[in-house]
VMD Tcl script that draws the C-alpha trace (Angstrom):
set ca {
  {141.07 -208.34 -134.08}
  {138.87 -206.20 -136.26}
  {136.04 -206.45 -133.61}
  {137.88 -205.62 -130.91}
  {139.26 -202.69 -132.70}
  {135.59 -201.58 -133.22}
  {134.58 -202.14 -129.48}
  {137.64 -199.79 -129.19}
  {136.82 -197.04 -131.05}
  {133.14 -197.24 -130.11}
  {133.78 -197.24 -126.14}
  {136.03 -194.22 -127.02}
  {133.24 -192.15 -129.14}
  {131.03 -192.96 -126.42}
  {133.01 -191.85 -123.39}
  {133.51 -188.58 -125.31}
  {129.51 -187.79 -126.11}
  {128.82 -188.44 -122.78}
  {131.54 -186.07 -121.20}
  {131.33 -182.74 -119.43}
  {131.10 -179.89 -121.58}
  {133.18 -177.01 -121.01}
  {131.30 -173.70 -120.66}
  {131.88 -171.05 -123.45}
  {129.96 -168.16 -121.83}
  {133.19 -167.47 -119.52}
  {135.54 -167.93 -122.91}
  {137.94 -164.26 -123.28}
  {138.01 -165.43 -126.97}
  {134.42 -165.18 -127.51}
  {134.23 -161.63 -125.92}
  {133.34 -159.00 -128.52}
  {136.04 -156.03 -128.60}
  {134.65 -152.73 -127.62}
  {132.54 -150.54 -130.41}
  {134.36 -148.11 -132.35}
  {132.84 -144.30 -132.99}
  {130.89 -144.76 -135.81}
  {131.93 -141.44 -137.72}
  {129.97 -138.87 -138.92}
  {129.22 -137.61 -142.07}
  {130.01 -134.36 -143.40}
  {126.18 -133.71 -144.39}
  {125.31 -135.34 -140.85}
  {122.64 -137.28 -142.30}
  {122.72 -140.21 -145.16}
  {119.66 -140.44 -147.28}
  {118.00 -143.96 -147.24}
  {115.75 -145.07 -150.02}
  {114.00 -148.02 -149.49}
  {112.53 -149.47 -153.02}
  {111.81 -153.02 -151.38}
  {110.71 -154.10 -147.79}
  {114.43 -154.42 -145.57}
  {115.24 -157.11 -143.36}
  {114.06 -156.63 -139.80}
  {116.70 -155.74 -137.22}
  {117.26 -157.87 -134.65}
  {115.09 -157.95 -131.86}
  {116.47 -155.77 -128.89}
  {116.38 -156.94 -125.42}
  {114.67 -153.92 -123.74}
  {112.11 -153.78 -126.36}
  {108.75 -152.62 -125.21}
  {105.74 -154.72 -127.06}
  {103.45 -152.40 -128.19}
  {99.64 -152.62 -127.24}
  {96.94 -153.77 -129.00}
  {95.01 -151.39 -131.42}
  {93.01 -149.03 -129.52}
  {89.86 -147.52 -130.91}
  {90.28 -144.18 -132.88}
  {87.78 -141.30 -131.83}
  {86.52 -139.51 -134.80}
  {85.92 -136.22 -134.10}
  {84.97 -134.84 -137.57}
  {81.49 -134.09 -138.51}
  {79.77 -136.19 -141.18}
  {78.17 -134.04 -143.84}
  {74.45 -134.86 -143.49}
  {73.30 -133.82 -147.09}
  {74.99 -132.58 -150.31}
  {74.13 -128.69 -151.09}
  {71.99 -127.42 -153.87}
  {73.56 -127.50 -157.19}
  {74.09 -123.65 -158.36}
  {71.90 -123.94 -161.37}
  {68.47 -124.59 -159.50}
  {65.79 -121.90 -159.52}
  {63.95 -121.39 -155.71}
  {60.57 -121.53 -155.58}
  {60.36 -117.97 -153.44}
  {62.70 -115.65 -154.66}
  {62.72 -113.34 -151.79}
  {64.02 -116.37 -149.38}
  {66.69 -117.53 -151.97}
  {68.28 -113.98 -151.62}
  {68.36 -114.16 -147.95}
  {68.89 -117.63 -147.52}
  {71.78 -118.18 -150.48}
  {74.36 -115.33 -147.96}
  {74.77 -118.22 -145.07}
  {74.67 -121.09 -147.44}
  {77.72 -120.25 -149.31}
  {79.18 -118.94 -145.78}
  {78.79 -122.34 -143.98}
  {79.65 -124.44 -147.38}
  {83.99 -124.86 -147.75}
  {85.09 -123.91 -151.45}
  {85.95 -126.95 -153.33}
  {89.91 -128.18 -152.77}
  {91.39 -128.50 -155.89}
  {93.90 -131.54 -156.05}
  {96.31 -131.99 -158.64}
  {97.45 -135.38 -159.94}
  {101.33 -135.93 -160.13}
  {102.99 -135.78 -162.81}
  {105.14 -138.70 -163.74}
  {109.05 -137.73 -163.02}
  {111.91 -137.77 -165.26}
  {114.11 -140.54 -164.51}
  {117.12 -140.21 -162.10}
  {120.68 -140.86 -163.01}
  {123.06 -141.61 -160.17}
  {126.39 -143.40 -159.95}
  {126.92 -145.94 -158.35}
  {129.74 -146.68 -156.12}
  {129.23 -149.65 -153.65}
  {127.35 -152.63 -153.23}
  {126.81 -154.74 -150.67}
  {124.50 -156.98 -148.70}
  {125.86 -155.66 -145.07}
  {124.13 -152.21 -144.29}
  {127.22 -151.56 -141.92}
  {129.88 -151.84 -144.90}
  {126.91 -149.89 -147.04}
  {127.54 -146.65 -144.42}
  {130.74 -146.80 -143.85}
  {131.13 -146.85 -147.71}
  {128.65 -143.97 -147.93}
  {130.33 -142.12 -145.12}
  {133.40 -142.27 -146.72}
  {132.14 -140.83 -149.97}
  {130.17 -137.73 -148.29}
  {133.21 -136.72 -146.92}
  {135.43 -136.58 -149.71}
  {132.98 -135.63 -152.55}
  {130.53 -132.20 -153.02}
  {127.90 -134.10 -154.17}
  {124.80 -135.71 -152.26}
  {125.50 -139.77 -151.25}
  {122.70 -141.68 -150.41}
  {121.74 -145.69 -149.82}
  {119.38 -147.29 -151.77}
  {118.11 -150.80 -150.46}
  {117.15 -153.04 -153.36}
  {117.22 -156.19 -154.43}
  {118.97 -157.31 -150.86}
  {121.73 -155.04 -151.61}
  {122.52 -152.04 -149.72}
  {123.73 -149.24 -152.83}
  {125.52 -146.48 -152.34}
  {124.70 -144.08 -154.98}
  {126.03 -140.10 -155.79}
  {124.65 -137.81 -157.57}
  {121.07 -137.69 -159.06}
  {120.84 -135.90 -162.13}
  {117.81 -135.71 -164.81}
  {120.61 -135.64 -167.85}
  {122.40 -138.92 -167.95}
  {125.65 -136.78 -169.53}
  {125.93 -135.08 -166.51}
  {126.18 -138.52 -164.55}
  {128.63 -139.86 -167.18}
  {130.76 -136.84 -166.36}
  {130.75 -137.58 -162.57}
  {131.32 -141.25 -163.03}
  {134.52 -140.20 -165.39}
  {135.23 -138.35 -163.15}
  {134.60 -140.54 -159.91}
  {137.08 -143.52 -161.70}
  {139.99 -140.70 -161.77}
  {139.35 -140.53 -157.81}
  {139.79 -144.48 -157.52}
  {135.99 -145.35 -157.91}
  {136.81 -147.65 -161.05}
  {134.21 -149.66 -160.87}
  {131.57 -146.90 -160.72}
  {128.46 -147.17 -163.38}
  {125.65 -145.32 -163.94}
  {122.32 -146.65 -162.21}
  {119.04 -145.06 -163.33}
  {116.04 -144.65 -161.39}
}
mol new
graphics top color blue
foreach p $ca { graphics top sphere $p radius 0.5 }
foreach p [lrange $ca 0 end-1] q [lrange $ca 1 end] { graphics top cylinder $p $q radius 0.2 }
display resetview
């Protein structure tokens, strides 16, 4: 009995595997419902900082490949030698008088570069978190519109942040996250940069 209870159930799984499938591509279930407007933000723009590399987006089907690198033309002259320092003596006088005039026209003055200097931290407050960069603009939509102060999205750590303010004196972003939990942002917490 047992066998022919397993003959059964294995001429059953069988006649299933090897069925017709039924299409999904046709399925009104599977259809995605139409886009939304995705609002706009009272500053029009949302600042994106980008402290780690971000996934790539997904490729797009009318994507153009680019081409291979193509040579680059250099059009700038090479200097061929380096001039005179100032404190050498010419052999002829006469000819260093005439000769120093379109030297120092045809030599550029030196460009003076200045190193940075290392920035204070940032303080900013932080109001969202989340993995999805849709749910990290919406958030960060949201907050532009009802507060004064600057939102932005900071990618890190695989996390999408939504972060207001920026202020060199932490008791100035203590004060807006105080004053961020009376406007429902309880969780808010200070996030320095």
């Amino acid at each position: 009995m047992r066998k022919h209870a397993l003959v059964l159930l294995a001429a059953a799984l069988l006649a299933a595997a090897c069925s017709p499938k039924p299409s999904l591509q046709n399925d009104p279930w599977l259809e995605l419902p139409p886009a939304a407007e995705t609002p706009v933000a009272a500053s029009d723009t949302l600042v994106y900082d980008l402290l780690a590399e971000e996934p790539p987006p997904p490729p797009e089907e009318n994507a153009v490949i680019a081409e291979p690198d193509l040579p680059v033309l250099d059009d700038l002259p090479i200097a061929s030698a380096a001039p005179p320092p100032a404190d050498a003596t010419p052999a002829h006088p006469e000819a260093a008088a005439t000769s120093a005039e379109p030297a120092a026209a045809a030599t550029p003055p030196p460009v003076e570069t200045l190193s940075p200097e290392p920035s204070a931290p940032l303080f900013y407050v932080q109001i969202f978190a989340s993995t999805s960069r849709q749910s990290a603009e919406e958030h960060a939509l949201e907050a532009d519109a009802r507060l004064e102060q600057p939102v932005r999205i900071l990618w890190l750590d695989a996390f999408y942040k939504v972060l207001v303010g920026g202020y060199t004196n932490r008791n100035e972003a203590v004060a807006l996250r105080r004053a961020l939990a009376e406007q429902g942002y309880k969780d808010a917490w200070i996030f320095e940069r």
